[in-house]
VEXSE-113932 format. One line per 8 residues: number of its first residue (from 1); their letters; for each residue x, y, z of C-alpha. Coordinates in pm, whole numbers, plus 32768, in hexadecimal, padded with zeros to 4 digits. Layout:
<rs>
NUM = A = X,Y,Z  ...
</rs>
This chain:
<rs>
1 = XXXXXXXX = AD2B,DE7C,C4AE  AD56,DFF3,C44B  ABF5,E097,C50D  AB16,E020,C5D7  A97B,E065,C5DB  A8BB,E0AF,C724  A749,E0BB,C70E  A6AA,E1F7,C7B1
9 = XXXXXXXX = A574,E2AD,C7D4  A4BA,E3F9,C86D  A382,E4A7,C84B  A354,E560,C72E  A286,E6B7,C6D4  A130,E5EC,C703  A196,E52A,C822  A1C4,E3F7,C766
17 = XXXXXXXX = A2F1,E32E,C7B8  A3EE,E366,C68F  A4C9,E222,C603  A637,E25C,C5D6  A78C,E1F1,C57C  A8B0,E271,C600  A9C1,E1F1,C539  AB0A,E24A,C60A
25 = XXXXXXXX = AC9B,E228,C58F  AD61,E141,C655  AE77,E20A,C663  AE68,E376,C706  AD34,E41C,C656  AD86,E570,C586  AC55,E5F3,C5BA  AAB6,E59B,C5C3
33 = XXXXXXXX = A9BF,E5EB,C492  A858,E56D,C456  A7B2,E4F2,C32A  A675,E539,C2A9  A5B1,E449,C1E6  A4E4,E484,C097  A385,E4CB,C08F  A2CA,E3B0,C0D8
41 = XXXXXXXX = A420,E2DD,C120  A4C1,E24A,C244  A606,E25C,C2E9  A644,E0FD,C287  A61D,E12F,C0FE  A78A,E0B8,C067  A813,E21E,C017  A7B7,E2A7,C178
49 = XXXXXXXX = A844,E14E,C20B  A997,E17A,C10F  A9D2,E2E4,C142  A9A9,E2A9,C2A0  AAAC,E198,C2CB  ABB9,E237,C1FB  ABB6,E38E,C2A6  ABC8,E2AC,C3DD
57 = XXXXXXXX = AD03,E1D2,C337  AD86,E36A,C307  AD67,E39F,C47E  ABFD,E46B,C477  AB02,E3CF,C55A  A9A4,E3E0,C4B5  A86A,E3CC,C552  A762,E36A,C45B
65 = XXXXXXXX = A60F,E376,C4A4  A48A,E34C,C43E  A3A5,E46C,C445  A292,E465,C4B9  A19F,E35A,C438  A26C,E2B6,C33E  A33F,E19A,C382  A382,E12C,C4C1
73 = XXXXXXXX = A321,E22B,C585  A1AF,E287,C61C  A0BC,E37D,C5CF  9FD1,E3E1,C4DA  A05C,E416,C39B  9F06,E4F1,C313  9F56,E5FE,C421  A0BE,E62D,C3E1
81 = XXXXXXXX = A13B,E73B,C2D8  A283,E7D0,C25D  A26A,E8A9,C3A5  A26D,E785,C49E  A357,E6DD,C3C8  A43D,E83E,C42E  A3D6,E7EB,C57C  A449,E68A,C58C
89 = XXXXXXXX = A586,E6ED,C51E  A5C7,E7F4,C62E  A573,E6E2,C713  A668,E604,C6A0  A760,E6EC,C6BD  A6FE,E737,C818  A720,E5B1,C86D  A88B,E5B4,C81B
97 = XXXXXXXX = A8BA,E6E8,C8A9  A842,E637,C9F4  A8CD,E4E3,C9D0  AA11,E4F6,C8D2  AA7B,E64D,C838  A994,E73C,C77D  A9C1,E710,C60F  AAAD,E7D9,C524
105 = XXXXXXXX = AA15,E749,C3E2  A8DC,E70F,C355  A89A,E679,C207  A753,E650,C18B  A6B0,E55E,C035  A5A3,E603,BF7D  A4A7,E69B,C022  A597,E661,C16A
113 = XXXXXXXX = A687,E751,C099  A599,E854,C0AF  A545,E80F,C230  A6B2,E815,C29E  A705,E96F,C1CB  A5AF,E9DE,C2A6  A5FF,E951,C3F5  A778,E9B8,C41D
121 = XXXXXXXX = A71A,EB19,C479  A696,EA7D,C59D  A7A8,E99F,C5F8  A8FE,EA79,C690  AA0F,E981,C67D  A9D9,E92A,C4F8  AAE4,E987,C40F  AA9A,E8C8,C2EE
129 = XXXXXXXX = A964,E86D,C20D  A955,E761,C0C7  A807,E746,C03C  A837,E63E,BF1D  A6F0,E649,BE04  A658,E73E,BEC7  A551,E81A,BE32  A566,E99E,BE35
137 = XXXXXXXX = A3D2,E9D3,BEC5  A34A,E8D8,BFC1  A1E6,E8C2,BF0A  A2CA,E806,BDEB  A27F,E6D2,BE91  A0E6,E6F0,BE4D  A16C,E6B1,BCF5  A168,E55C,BD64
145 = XXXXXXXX = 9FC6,E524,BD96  9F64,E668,BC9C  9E64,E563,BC1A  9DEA,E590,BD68  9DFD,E6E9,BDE5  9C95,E75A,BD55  9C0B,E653,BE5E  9CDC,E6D3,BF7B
153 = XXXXXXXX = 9C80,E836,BF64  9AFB,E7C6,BF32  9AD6,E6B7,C025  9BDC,E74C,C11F  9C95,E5D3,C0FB  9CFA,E4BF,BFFE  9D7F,E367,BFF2  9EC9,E398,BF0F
161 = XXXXXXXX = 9F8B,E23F,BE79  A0F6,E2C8,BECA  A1E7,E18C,BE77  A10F,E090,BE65  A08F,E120,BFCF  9F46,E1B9,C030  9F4A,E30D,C0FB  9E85,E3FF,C167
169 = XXXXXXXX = 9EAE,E549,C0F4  9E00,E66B,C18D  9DD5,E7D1,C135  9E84,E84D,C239  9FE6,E794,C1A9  9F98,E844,C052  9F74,E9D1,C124  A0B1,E960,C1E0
177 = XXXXXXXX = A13D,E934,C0C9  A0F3,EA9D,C010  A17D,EB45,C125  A2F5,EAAC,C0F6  A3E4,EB6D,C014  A510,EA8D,C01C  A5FE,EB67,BF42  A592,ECAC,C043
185 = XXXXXXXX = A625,EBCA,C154  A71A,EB74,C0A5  A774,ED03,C049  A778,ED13,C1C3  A81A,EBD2,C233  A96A,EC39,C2B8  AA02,EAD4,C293  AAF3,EA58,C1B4
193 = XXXXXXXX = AA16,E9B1,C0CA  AA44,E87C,BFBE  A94D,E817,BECC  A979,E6EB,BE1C  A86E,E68E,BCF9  A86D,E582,BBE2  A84A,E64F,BA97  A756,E535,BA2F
201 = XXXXXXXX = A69E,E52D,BB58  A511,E4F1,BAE7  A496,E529,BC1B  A513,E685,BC92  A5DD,E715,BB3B  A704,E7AF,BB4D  A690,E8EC,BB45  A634,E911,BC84
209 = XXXXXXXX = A796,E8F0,BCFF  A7D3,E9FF,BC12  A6F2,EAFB,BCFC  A760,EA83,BE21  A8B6,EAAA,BDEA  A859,EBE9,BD58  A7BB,EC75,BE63  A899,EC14,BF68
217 = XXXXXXXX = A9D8,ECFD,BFD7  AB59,EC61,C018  ABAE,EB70,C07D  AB08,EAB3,BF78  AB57,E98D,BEC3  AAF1,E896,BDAA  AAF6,E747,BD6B  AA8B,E686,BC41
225 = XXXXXXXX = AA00,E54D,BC56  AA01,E4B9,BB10  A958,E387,BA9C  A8A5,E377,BBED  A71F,E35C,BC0E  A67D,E405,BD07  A697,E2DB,BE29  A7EA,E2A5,BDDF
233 = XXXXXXXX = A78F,E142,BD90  A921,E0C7,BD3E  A9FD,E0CE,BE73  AB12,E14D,BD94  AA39,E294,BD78  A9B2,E298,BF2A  AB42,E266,BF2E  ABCE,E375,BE7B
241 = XXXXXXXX = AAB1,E46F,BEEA  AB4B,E40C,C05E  AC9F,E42D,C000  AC58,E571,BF90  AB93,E5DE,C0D3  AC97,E557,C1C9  ADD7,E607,C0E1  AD2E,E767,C0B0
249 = XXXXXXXX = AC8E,E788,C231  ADDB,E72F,C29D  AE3D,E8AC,C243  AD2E,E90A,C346  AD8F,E828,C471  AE8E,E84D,C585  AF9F,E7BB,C52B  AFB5,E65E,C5CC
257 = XXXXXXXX = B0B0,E69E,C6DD  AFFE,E801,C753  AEF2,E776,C80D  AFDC,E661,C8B7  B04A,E6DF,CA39  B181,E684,CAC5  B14D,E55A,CB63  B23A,E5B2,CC91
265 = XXXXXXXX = B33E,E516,CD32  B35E,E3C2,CCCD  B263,E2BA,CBD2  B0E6,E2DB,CBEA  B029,E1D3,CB3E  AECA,E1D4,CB74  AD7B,E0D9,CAD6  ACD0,E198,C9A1
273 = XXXXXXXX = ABBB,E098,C9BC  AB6F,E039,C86A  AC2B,DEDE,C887  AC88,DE02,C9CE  ADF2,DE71,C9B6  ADF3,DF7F,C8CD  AEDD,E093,C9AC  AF37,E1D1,C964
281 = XXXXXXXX = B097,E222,C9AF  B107,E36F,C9E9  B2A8,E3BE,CA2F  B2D5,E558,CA37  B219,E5C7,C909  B221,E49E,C83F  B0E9,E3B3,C80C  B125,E231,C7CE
289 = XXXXXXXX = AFE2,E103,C7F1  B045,DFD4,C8AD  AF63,DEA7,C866  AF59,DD25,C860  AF16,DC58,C70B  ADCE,DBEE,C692  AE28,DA7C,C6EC  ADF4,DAEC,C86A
297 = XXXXXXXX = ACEE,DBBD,C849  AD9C,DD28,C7CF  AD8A,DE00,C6CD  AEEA,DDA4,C647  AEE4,DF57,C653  B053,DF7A,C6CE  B171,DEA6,C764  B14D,DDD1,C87F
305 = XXXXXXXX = B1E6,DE1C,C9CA  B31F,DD3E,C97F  B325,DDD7,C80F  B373,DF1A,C8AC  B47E,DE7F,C993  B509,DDD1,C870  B508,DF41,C7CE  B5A5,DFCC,C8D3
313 = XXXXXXXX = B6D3,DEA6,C8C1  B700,DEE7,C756  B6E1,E064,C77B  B7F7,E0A4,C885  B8CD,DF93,C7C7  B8C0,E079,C681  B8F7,E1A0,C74B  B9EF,E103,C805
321 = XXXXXXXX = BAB5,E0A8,C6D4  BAAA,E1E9,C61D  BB0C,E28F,C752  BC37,E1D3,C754  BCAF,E1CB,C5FC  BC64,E37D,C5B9  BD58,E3A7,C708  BE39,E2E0,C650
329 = XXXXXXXX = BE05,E35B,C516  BDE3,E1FF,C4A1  BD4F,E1D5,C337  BC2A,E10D,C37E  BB15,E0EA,C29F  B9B0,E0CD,C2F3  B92F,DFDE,C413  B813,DF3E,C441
337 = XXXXXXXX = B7C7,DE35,C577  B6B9,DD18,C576  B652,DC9A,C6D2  B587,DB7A,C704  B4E1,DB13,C85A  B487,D9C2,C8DE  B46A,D94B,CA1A  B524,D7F6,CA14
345 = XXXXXXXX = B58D,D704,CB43  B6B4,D748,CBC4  B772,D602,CBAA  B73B,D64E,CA46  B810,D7A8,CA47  B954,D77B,C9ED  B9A8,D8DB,CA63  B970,D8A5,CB94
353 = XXXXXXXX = BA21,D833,CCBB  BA4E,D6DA,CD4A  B99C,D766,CE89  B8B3,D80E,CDAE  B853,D6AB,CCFC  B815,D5EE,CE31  B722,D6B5,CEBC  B647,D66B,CDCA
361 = XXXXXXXX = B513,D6EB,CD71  B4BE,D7F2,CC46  B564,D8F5,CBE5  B555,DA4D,CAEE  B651,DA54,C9D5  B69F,DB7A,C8E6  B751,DB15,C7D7  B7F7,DC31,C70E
369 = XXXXXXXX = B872,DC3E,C5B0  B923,DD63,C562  B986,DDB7,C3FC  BA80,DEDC,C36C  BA96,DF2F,C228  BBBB,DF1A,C158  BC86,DE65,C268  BD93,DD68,C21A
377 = XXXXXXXX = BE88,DD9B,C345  BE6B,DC69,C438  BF24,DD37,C52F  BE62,DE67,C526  BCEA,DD6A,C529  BDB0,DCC9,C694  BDA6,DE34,C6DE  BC7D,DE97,C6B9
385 = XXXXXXXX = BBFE,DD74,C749  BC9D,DDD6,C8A5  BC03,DF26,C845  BA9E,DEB2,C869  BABE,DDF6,C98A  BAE2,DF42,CA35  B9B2,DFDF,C9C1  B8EA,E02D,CB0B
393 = XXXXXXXX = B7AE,DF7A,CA96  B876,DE29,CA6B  B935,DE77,CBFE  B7DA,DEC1,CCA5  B734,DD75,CBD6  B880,DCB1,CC70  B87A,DD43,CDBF  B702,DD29,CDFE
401 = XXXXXXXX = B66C,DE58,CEA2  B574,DE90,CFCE  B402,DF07,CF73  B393,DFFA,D0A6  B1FA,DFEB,D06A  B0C3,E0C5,D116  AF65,E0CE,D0BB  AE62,E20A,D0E0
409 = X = AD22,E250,D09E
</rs>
C-alpha cells in the first residue's frame, strides 16, 4: 500500500463541522497541500480522489476537504458564497498548521481554482498554486443557473437543478460573486503559479486560462490538458494533471533531505501512526520506513525489522569484499549478495555445531549467496569466501551481542 487516508474534520467559517480527507505518503512526506473541490462538488468526486492519491504516491500529503454545505460536511449550503468558501480554505490551512505542517501547495478545480489563487495571500507558508479549469472571474460560475438569475435578484432566492441536484441559491452568492476579480489576484499573487486547462473544456473555455496566465507575473507556468473534459472524467487525464503538479511544485519545495535533522548519536526510529507498524527510521540525515507486511496487519511500506538486518549482512559483505580486492588491486567485477532469513530448528543446521544441535530448540539462519561477476578462478572465489566471513556484520551475528535497554517517559 503506497498512502494511507485518515478521516478528519474542524469547524469551518459558519461553524459547521467540515468533512475531510487527509490522504498522507507512507514514506517521509515532501510537503502538505490542500485541494479544493468544484463548485457544487465534493472532495470525494474521482478527479479530487485521483489527484489526491497520486500526489500522495509522489510523497505530498493532501488534505481534501468539503466546503461548507456540500458533501459531507455540515452547514447551510444557501448561506455560503465564494467568500466563505476563501474562508474555509484559510481554515484548513490553519488545521494543518496545528496538527501536521502548514501547507506549501494548494491546487484548486474550477471554481476552487479561483478560491485557492484568492486565498493564498492569506496563507504564509504557500509556495505553490495549480488551479486546473479554473475560470478567470468568480461570477463565471452563475453561468451555470443564468436561466435562473432573473428569479434570484427578484425574489432574493431560487431553487437551481445543479447536476441533477437541487440548491438554493441566494442573492447574496450572486453580489459575492461581483466583487471577485480572479485575474487582479492573480496580478498580485506572489506564488509560483500553474494553470492547467483542457483546450476543449465546455464548461470553463480555454480562454480563461489565457487571462489568468496573462495576468499573473513569474513564476508562471502552463499546462495543457488535452482531450480532458472539465471533471477529468478518465484517470489517465486526473493522472497526468497530478504528475504534472507533483513534478513542477517540486522546483518550489525544500529539497527532501533539508528539512530532515540529524538524528544524533546513534538510530531513532519512531511510530508515524498511519499503520500498526509503519516506523519511521531516521540514521544521521537519512530517512528509511520500517513496516510489517499486509499479511500481519502492515502496510507492506518498507522492510521488516529482519529485512534490514538481512541488509545490513549483505551490505557489509559487499563492502567487505570490495574492500579487500581494491587493497589488492584484484580485478574483480561487480558483486552482488542475496541473503535469505529463516528461522529453522537447530538440529536441522548443518552449520552448526554438534553442541549447537543438541540443544535444540529454534534457531535464526542467514543464508548468503554472494555472486562476482566475471569470475572463473576457484582459488580466488575460496578467497573471497574467507573474505566475507570477516565482514563485521557476519562476527557480531556469530558472536551474539548484549542489548543494554531503558525506558522514559
Amino acid at each position: 500500500m503506497d498512502f494511507t487516508t485518515q478521516r478528519l474534520d474542524f469547524d469551518g467559517s459558519h461553524g459547521a463541522k467540515l468533512a475531510a480527507r487527509l490522504d498522507m505518503p507512507v514514506t517521509p512526506v515532501r510537503a502538505y497541500a490542500i485541494f479544493a473541490h468544484c463548485f457544487t462538488c465534493s472532495k470525494d468526486l474521482h478527479a479530487s480522489r485521483a489527484i489526491s492519491s497520486c500526489l500522495a504516491r509522489a510523497g505530498i500529503a493532501v488534505l481534501r476537504f468539503d466546503f461548507t454545505g456540500l458533501g459531507s460536511s455540515g452547514g447551510d449550503f444557501a448561506s455560503t458564497n465564494f467568500s466563505s468558501n476563501i474562508e474555509d480554505l484559510v481554515i484548513a490551512a490553519d488545521h494543518l498548521r496545528k496538527n501536521f505542517a502548514a501547507p506549501s501547495i494548494l491546487i484548486g478545480h474550477s471554481l476552487g481554482g479561483a478560491a485557492v489563487i484568492a486565498a493564498a495571500s492569506q496563507i504564509d507558508e504557500v509556495r505553490a498554486v495549480a488551479t486546473i479549469g479554473a475560470p478567470a472571474d468568480a461570477e463565471h460560475v452563475a453561468h451555470n443557473f443564468a436561466a435562473d438569475i432573473d428569479e434570484i435578484e427578484t425574489k432574493g432566492e431560487a431553487q437551481v437543478e445543479l447536476a441533477g441536484r437541487t440548491f438554493s441559491i441566494r442573492k447574496q452568492f450572486l453580489d459575492d460573486l461581483k466583487k471577485t476579480s480572479v485575474t487582479e489576484r492573480a496580478a498580485t499573487l506572489g506564488k509560483a503559479l500553474l494553470v492547467l486547462h483542457s483546450p476543449v473544456d465546455a464548461t470553463v473555455d480555454i480562454d480563461n486560462a489565457a487571462q489568468i496566465y496573462t495576468a499573473a507575473r513569474h513564476p508562471k507556468s502552463f499546462i495543457s490538458l488535452d482531450k480532458a473534459d472539465h471533471l477529468l472524467a478518465r484517470a489517465k487525464d486526473a493522472d497526468f494533471a497530478a504528475n504534472m503538479i507533483a513534478a513542477w511544485s517540486a522546483r518550489y519545495l525544500d529539497p527532501v533531505d533539508a528539512s530532515v535533522q540529524e538524528a544524533g548519536e546513534g538510530v531513532v526510529v519512531s511510530e508515524t501512526g498511519l499503520g500498526k507498524f509503519h516506523n519511521t527510521v531516521q540514521a544521521g540525515r537519512h530517512r528509511l520506513i520500517a513496516d510489517e507486511p499486509e499479511s500481519v496487519g502492515g502496510l507492506d511500506a518498507g522492510p521488516t525489522p529482519y529485512g534490514y538486518l538481512a541488509t545490513a549482512l549483505g551490505a557489509c559483505t559487499n563492502m567487505t569484499i570490495r574492500m579487500y580486492a581494491d587493497f589488492k588491486k584484484l580485478d574483480v567485477g561487480a558483486i552482488s549478495v542475496r541473503v535469505r532469513h529463516d528461522k529453522i530448528h537447530a538440529a536441522d543446521c548443518e552449520e552448526c555445531t554438534h553442541e549447537e544441535r543438541e540443544a535444540g530448540g529454534k534457531i535464526d539462519r542467514f543464508e548468503r549467496e554472494i555472486t562476482v561477476e566475471g569470475l572463473n578462478d576457484p582459488d580466488l572465489a575460496d578467497k573471497l569466501l574467507s573474505i566475507a566471513d570477516k565482514c563485521p556484520v557476519h562476527r557480531t551475528l556469530e558472536a551474539g551481542a548484549k542489548v543494554a535497554t531503558k525506558i522514559g517517559g
